[in-house]
C-alpha positions as a printed NumPy array, in Angstrom:
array([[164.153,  72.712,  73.041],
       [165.483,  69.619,  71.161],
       [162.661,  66.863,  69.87 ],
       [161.588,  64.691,  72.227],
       [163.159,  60.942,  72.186],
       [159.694,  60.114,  71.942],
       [157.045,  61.347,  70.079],
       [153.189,  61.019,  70.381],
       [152.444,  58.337,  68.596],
       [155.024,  56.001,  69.897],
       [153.517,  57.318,  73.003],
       [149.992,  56.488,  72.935],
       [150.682,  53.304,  70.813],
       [152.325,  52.113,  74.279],
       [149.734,  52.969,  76.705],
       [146.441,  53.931,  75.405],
       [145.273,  50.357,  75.901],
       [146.484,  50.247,  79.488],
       [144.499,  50.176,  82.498],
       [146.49 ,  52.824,  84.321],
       [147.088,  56.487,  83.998],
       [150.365,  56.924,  82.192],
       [151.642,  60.647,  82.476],
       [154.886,  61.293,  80.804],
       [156.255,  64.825,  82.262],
       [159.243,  67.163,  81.795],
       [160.908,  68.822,  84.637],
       [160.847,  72.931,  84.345],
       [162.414,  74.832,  87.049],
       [160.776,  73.75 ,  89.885],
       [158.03 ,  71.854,  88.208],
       [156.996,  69.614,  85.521],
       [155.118,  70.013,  82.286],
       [152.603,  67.511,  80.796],
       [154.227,  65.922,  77.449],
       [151.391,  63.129,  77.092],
       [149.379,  61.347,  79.059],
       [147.35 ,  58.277,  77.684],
       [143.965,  57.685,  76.962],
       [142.824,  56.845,  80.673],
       [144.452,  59.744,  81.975],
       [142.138,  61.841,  80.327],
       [139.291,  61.484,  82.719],
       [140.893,  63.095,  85.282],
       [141.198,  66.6  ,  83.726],
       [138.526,  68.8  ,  82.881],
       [140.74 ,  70.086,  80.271],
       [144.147,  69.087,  78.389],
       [147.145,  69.241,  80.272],
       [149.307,  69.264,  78.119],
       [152.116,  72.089,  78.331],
       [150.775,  72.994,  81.593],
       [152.802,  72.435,  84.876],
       [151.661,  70.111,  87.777],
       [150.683,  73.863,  89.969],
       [148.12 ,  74.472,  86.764],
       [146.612,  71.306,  87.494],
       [146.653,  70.387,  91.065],
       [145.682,  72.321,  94.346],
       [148.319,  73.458,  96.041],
       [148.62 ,  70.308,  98.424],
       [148.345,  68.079,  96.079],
       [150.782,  69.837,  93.352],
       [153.256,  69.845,  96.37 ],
       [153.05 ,  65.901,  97.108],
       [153.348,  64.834,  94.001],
       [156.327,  66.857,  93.022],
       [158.385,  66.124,  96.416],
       [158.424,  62.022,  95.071],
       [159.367,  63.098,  91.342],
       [161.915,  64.929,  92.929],
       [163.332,  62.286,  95.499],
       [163.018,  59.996,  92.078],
       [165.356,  62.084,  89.956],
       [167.255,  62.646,  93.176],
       [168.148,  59.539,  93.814],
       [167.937,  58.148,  89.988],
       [166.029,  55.579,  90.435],
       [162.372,  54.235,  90.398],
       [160.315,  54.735,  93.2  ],
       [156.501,  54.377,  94.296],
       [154.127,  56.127,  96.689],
       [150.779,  56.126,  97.146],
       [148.009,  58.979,  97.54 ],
       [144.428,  59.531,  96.533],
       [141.874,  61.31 ,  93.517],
       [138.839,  62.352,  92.733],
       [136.724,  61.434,  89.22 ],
       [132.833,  61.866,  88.862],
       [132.873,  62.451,  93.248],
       [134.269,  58.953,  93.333],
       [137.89 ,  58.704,  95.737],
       [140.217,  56.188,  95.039],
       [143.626,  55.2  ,  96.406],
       [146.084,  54.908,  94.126],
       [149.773,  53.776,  93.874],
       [151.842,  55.589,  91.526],
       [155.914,  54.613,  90.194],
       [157.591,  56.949,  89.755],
       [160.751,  56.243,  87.001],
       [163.077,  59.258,  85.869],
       [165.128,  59.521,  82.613],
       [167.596,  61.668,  81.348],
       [168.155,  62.728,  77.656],
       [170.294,  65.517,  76.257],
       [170.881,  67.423,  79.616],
       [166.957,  67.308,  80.273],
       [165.206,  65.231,  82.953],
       [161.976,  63.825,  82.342],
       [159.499,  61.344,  84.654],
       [157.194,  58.752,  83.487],
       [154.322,  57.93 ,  86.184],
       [152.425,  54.883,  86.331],
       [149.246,  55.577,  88.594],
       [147.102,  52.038,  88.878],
       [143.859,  52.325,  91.285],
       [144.589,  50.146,  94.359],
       [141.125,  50.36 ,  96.177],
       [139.387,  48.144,  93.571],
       [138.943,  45.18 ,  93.563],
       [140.992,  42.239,  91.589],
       [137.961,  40.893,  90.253],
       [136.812,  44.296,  88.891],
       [140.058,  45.212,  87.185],
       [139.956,  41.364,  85.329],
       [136.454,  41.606,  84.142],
       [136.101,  40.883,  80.185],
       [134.368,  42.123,  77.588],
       [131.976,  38.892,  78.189],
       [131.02 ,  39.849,  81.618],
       [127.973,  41.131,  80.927],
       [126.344,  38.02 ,  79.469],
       [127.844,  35.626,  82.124],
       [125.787,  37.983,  84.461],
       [122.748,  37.89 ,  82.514],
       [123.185,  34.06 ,  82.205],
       [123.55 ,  33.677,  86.02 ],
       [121.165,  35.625,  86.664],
       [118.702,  34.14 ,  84.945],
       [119.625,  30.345,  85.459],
       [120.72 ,  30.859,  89.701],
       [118.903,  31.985,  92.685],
       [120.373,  35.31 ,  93.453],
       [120.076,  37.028,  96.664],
       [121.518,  39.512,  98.528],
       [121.859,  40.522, 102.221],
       [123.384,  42.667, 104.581],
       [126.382,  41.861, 107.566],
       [123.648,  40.024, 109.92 ],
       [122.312,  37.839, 107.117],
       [118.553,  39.876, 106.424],
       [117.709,  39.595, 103.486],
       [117.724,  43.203, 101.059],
       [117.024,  41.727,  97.303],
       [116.152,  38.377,  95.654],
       [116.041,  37.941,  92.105],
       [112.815,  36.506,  89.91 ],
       [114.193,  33.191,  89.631],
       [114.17 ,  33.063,  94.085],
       [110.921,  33.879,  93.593],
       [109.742,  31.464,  91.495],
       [111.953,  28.414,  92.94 ],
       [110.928,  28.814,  96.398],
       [107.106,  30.727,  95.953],
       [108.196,  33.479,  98.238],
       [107.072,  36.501,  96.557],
       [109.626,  39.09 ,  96.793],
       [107.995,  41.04 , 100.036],
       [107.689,  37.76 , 102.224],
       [111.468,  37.671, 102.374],
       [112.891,  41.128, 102.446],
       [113.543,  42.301, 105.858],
       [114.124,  38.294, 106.995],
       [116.684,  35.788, 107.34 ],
       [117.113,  32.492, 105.085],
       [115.389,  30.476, 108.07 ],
       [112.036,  31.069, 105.788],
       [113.382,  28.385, 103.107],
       [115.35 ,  26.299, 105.873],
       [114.514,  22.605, 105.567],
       [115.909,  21.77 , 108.812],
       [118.196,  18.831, 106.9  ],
       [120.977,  20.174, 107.782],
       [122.329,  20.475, 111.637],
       [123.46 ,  23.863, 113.508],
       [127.088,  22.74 , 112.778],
       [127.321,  23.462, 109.237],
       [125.456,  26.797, 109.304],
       [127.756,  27.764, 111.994],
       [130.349,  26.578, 109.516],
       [129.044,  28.663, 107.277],
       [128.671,  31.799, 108.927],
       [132.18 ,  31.377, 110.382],
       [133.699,  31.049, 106.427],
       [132.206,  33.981, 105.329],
       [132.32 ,  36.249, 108.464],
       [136.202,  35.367, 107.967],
       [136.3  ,  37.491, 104.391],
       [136.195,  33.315, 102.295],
       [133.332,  32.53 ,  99.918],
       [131.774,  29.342, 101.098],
       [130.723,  26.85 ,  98.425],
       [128.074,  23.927,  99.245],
       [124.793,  22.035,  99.1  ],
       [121.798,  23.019, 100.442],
       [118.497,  21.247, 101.057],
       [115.98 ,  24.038, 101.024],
       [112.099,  24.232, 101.567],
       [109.573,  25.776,  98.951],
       [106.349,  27.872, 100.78 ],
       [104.041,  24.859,  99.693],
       [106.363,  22.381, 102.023],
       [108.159,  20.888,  98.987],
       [112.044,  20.373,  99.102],
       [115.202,  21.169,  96.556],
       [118.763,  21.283,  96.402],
       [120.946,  23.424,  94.973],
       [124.24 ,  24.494,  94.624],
       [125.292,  27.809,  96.726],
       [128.315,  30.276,  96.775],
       [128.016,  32.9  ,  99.358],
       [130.436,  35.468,  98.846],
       [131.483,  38.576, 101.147],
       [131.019,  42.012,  99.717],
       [134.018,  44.509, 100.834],
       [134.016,  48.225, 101.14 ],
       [137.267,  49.84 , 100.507],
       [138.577,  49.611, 103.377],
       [137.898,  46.205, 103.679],
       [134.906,  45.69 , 105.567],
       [132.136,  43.329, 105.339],
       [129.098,  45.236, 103.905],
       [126.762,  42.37 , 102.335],
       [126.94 ,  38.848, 101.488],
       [125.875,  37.608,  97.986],
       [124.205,  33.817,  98.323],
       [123.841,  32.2  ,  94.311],
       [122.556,  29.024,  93.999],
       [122.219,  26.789,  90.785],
       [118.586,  24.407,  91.114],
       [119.927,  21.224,  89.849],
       [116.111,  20.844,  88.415],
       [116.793,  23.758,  86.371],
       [120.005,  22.057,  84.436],
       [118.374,  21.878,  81.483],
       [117.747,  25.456,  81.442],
       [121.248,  25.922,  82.48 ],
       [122.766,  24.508,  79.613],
       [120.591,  25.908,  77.218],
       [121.827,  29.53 ,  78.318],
       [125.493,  28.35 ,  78.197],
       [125.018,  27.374,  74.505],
       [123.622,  31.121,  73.963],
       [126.644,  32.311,  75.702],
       [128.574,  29.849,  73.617],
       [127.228,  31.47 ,  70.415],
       [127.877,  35.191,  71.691],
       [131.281,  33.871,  72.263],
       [131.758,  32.725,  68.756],
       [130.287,  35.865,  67.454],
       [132.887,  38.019,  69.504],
       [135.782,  35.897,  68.792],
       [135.241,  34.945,  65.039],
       [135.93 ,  39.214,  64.178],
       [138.508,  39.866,  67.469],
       [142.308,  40.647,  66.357],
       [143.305,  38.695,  69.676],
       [144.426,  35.416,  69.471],
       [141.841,  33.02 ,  71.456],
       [142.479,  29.282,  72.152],
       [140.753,  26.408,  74.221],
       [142.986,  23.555,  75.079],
       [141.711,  20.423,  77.197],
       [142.971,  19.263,  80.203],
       [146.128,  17.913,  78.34 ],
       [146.743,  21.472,  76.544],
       [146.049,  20.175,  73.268],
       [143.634,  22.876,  71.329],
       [140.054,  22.484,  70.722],
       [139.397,  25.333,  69.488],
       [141.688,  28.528,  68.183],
       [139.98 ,  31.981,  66.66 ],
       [140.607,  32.672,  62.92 ],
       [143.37 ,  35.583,  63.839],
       [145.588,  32.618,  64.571],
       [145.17 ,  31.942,  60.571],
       [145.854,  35.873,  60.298],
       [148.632,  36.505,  62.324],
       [150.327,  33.245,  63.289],
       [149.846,  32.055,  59.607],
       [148.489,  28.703,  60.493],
       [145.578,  26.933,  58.947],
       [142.592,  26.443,  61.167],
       [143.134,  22.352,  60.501],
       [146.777,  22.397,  61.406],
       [145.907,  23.861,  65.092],
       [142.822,  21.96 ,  66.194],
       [144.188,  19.096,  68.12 ],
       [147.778,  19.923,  68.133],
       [150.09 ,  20.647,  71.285],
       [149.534,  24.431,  72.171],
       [152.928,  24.959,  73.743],
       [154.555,  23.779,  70.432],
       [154.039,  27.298,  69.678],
       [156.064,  28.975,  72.77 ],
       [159.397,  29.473,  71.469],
       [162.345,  28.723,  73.921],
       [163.057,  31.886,  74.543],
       [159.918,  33.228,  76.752],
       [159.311,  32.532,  80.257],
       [158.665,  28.759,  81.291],
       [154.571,  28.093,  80.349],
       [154.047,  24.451,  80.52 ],
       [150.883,  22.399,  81.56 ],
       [152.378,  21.618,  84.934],
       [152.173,  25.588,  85.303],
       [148.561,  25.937,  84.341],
       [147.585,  22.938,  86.806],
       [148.678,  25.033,  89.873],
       [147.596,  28.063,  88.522],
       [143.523,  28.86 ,  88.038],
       [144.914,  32.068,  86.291],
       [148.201,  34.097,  85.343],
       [149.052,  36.508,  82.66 ],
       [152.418,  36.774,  81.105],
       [154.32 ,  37.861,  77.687],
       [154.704,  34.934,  75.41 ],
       [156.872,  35.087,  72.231],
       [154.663,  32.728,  69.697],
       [156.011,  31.101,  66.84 ],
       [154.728,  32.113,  63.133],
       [154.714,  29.641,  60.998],
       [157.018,  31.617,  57.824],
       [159.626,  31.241,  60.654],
       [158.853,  34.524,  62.701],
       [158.052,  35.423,  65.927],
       [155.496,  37.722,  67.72 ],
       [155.375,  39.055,  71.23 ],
       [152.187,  38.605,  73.052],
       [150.688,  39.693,  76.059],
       [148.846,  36.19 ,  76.959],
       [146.24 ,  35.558,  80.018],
       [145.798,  32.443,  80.816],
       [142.09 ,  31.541,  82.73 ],
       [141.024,  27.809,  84.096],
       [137.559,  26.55 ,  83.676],
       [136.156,  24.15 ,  84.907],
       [132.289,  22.665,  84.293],
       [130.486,  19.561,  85.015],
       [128.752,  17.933,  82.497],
       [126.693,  14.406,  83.158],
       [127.928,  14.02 ,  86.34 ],
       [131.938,  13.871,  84.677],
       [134.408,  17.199,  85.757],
       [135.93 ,  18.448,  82.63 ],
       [138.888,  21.3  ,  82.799],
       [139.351,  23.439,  79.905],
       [142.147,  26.545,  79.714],
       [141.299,  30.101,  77.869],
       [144.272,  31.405,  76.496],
       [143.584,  34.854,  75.184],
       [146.906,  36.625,  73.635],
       [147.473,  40.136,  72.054],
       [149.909,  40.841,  69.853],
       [152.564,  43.349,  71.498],
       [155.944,  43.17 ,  69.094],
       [155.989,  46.929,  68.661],
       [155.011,  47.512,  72.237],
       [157.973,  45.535,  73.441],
       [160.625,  47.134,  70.688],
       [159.69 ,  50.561,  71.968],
       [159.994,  49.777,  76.041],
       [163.001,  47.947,  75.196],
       [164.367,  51.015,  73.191],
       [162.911,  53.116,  76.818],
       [165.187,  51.014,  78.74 ],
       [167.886,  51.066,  76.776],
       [167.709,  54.939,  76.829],
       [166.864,  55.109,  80.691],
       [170.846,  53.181,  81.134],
       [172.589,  54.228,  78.463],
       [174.573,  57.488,  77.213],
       [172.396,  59.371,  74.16 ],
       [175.506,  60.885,  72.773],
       [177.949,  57.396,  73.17 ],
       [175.391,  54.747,  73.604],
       [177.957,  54.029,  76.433],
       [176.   ,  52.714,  79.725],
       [175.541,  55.657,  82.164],
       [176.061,  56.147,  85.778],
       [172.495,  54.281,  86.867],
       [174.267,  51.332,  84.606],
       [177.587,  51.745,  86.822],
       [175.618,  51.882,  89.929],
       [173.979,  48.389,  88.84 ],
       [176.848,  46.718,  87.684],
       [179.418,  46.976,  90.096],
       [178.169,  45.143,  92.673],
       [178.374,  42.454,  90.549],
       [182.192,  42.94 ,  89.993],
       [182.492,  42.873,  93.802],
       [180.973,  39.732,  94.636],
       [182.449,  37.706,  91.858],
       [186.379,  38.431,  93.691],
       [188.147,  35.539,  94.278],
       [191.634,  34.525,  96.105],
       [192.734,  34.216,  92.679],
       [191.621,  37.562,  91.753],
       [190.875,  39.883,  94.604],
       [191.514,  43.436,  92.983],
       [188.564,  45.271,  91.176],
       [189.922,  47.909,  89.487],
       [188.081,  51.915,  89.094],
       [189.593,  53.807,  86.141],
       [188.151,  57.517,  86.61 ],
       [189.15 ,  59.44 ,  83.314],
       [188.434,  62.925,  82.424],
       [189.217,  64.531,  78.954],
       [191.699,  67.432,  79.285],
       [190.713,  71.126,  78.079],
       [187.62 ,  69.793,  76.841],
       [186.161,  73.104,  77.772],
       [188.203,  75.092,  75.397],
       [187.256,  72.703,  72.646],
       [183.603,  73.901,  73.102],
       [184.246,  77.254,  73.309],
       [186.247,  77.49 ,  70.455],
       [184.512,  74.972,  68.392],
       [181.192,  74.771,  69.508],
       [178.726,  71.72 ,  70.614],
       [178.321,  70.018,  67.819],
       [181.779,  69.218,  67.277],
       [182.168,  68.775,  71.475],
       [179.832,  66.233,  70.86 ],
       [181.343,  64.612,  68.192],
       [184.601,  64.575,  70.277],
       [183.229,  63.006,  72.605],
       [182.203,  60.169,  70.247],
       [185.104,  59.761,  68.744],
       [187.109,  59.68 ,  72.462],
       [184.333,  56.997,  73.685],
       [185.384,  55.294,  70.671],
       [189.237,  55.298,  71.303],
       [188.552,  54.453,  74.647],
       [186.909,  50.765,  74.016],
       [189.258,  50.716,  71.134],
       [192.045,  50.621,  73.52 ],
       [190.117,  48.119,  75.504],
       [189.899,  46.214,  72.529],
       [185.837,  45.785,  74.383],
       [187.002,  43.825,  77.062],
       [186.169,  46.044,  79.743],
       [182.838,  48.081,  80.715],
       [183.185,  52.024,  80.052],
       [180.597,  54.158,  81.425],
       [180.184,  57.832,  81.002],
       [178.998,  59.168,  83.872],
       [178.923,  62.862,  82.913],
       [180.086,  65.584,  80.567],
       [184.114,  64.358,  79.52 ],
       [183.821,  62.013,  82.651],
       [184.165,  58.284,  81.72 ],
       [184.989,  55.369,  84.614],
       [186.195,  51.693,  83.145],
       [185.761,  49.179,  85.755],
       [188.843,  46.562,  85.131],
       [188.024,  43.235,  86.874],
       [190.25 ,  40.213,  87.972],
       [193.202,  41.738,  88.722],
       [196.198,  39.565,  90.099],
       [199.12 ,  41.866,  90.3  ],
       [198.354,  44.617,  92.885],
       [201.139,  44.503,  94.689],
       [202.866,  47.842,  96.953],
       [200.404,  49.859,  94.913],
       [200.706,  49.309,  91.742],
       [199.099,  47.119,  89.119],
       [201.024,  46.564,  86.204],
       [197.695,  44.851,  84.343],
       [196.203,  48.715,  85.149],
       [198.906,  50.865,  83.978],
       [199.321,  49.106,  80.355],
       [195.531,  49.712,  80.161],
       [196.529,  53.63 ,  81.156],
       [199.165,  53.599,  78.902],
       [197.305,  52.572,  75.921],
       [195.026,  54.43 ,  76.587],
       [196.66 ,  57.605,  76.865],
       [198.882,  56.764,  73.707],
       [195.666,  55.887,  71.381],
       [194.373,  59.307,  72.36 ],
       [197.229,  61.103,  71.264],
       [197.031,  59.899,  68.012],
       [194.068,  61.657,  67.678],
       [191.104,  62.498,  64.739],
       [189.53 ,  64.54 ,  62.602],
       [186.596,  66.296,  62.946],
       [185.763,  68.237,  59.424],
       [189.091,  70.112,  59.002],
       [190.114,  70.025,  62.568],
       [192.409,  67.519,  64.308],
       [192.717,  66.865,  67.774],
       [195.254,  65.188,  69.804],
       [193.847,  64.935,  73.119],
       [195.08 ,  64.286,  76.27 ],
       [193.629,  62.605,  79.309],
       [194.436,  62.809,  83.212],
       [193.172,  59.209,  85.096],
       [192.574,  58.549,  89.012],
       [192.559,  54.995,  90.072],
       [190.991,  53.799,  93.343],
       [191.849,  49.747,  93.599],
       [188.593,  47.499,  95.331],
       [188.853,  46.752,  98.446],
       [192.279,  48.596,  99.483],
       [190.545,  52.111,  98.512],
       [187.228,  51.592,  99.811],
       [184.435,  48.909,  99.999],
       [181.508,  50.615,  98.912],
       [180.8  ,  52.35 ,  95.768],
       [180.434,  55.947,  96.502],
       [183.47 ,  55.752,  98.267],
       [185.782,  54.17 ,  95.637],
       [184.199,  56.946,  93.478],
       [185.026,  59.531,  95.658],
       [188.48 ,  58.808,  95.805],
       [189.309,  57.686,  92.347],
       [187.595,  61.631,  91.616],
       [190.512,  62.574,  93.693],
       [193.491,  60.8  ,  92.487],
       [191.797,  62.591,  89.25 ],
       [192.353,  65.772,  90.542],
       [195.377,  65.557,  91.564],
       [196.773,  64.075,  88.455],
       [195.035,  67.432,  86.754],
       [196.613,  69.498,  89.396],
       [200.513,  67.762,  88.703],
       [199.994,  68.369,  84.892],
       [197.692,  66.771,  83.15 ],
       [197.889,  63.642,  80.649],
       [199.021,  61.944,  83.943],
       [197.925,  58.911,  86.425],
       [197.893,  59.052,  89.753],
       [196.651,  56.216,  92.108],
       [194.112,  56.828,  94.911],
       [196.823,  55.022,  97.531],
       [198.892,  57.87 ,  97.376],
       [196.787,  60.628,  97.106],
       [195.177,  59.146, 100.281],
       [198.968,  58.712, 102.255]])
């Protein structure tokens, strides 16, 4: 078997750090065979996959799902998702998988995607930081939780303590124990109808202690979903104002963890005020971006977007509370870096004054980017020519099509096939077939002089598309046969390959848009005929589709 387009390391540099399973597979017969699979992947296998087929792997049910969509994907030769379900540690989750199939050197091969659908959003964005935040909130709020009707299962130490209800006076009861009566039936009805609706509810509360006393706090209730979305328990916080002090001596803990993790992380972290100008920027900006820690602090942040990334301004981050998205940062020797950048609002009260502060945390993904680029170049292009492939035709002439005008209402389908190409193979072998075939793609745009797209679409079979024609008239387009012409007059002055030289000859079907057919498969279908039948009359011959058709 030839090497593989890509090897392991390009591989698992791509995905090991993603949160799906990646599986890139190779299709055997009437299976496929493991080539990789990333890092997360790997819990799902009691034992490496790799160089085993899907029927090795799977039950038989399973096996047979999953290979009926890779199928219909390299079927159809194009991307295309499904969803099903697994098992890991007697945990099932639903899953959506896509599916996208690429071809290299006469071998098909699928790369699957499988991200888990069934968890939540908030699980899949947690940080490395989420365990302290919970810590912190737990020990600064009033944490309790209850089922669907509102009894109370759990209360933290800190409920305790606030309200002197020792953790067995509450459980098995309702929130009426620490009801003040200060508030009417209205907003607990309010209340109840948020949450019962699937919406946290956010609010002050006037709440009574078990010696009669009174205090306020701050609450977020907030509905806990099973998978299949069902309310299961409610989760009430509330923040004592009286304990602010406490509060803020907890966030300056977390503030110092936070300095400890980001003064040795490789990702680039920034704080920027309400205005986006930077208040604070880790020292891997000094590392990778090359700027000094005192040229940053207080300067613009988007000064270091170049223009050619999506549009991030601050009008952006004011409707969004958070978005992620690949950012192309500006060094300052001149260079560039792609990043994958997420983008958080936060926003804290301090002395009675709101104050808004963005988190921009970015990792560096150049090499990422070069090889998915190089992936997608290879998914719609020819290996042999580097001409774009039938997927690319597929994708680009509809775009010919719609841009026909009065002016310019013929599209023009060039179907070409190499003649006794076969012999050439047999005689000479592959390798020089395939470096015919280079050298023919090569006299083909040649001709062209690159002004029009060549595709090959298989084997010796290349179609030009030739746009804005004006001269179709009875038939005939005398724009398309000097193309033909040259064409077939370039090839016959032929090349050498080693000590051979070839003067080949080419027959040509042409099917005209929208005389010959107004879809794509059919203006294929007929140009392949006209081909034939120029074959069939001699070879290094034209023929249009009109009169094949008549």
């Amino acid at each position: 078997m030839s090497q593989l387009f890509l090897n392991h390391n390009q591989f698992h540099l791509l995905y090991d750090l993603a949160d799906e399973y990646v599986f890139f597979m190779r299709k055997e017969d009437s299976s496929y065979v493991y080539e990789f699979i990333n890092k997360k992947a790997e819990e799902l296998f009691s034992e490496n996959p790799i160089g085993k087929t899907l029927d090795e792997c799977f039950s038989e049910l399973h096996n047979r799902i999953i290979i009926q969509h890779y199928n219909r994907a390299c079927l159809q030769k194009k991307s295309v998702s499904y969803h099903d379900h697994h098992c890991v540690q007697s945990e099932t989750n639903i899953n959506e998988t896509t599916v996208i199939p690429i071809y290299e050197n006469g071998i098909s091969y699928i790369l699957a995607t499988t991200k888990e659908v069934s968890r939540s959003q908030n699980m899949k964005d947690s940080t490395y930081v989420i365990e302290s935040y919970s810590k912190a909130i737990n020990e600064v709020a009033l944490v309790a939780l209850t089922n669907q009707d509102g009894i109370i299962e759990t209360v933290n130490e800190l409920f305790e303590t606030t309200t002197k209800f020792k953790r067995e006076d509450v459980i098995g009861k309702t929130f009426h124990m620490i009801n003040s009566n200060y508030h009417d039936e209205s907003f607990f009805s309010n209340l109840w109808e948020t949450i019962s609706n699937g919406h946290i509810w956010h609010g002050q509360i006037r709440n009574r202690t078990k010696v009669g006393s009174f205090f306020w706090v701050n609450a977020t209730v907030v509905p806990i979903k099973n998978d299949l979305g069902q309310i299961e328990k409610f989760l009430t916080i509330q923040f004592d104002d009286t304990e602010k002090k406490r509060m803020m001596n907890e966030l300056r803990n977390i503030e110092r963890s936070f300095k400890l993790i980001t003064e040795h992380s490789n990702d680039l972290i920034a704080i920027t005020d309400a205005e986006g100008f930077l208040l604070y920027s880790s020292p891997s900006h000094e590392s990778i971006l090359k700027y000094d820690k005192e040229e940053l602090l207080g300067s613009y942040y988007f000064n270091l977007i170049t223009d050619q990334t999506e549009t991030v301004s601050l009008s952006k981050l004011k409707m969004l509370d958070k978005f992620r998205v690949e950012l192309l940062l500006q060094t300052k020797d001149g260079n560039s870096i792609w990043t994958d950048t997420s983008v958080t609002t936060v926003e804290n009260t301090v002395d009675d004054e709101k104050e808004k502060w963005y988190v921009i945390v970015s990792r560096e993904i150049t090499e990422k980017r070069a090889l998915e680029d190089q992936l997608k170049f290879m998914a719609y292009h020819d290996s042999l020519t580097s001409l774009p492939n039938r997927r690319s035709f597929y994708e680009d002439f509809p775009v010919y099509i719609s841009a026909v005008s009065s002016e310019f209402p013929n599209v023009g389908l060039l179907y070409i096939d190499g003649d006794n190409f076969k012999a050439i193979n047999d005689q000479y072998g592959h390798d020089v077939g395939d470096q015919f075939l280079t050298h023919f793609a090569e006299n083909l745009q040649h001709s062209l002089q690159y002004k029009y797209n060549i595709y090959r679409i298989g084997g010796d079979e290349f179609v030009i598309i030739i746009d804005q024609i004006a001269d179709y008239v009875n038939g005939r387009s005398i724009t398309i046969e000097e193309i033909v012409q040259t064409i077939q007059q370039n090839l016959r002055k032929g090349w050498a390959i080693d000590e051979s030289y070839f003067s080949p000859t080419s027959s040509i079907g042409i099917a005209m848009f929208p005389n010959d057919g107004s879809s794509i498969d059919e203006l294929l279908d007929h140009a392949d005929q006209a081909l034939y039948i120029a074959k069939k009359n001699g070879k290094n011959n034209y023929i249009y589709s009109n009169a094949v058709q008549t």
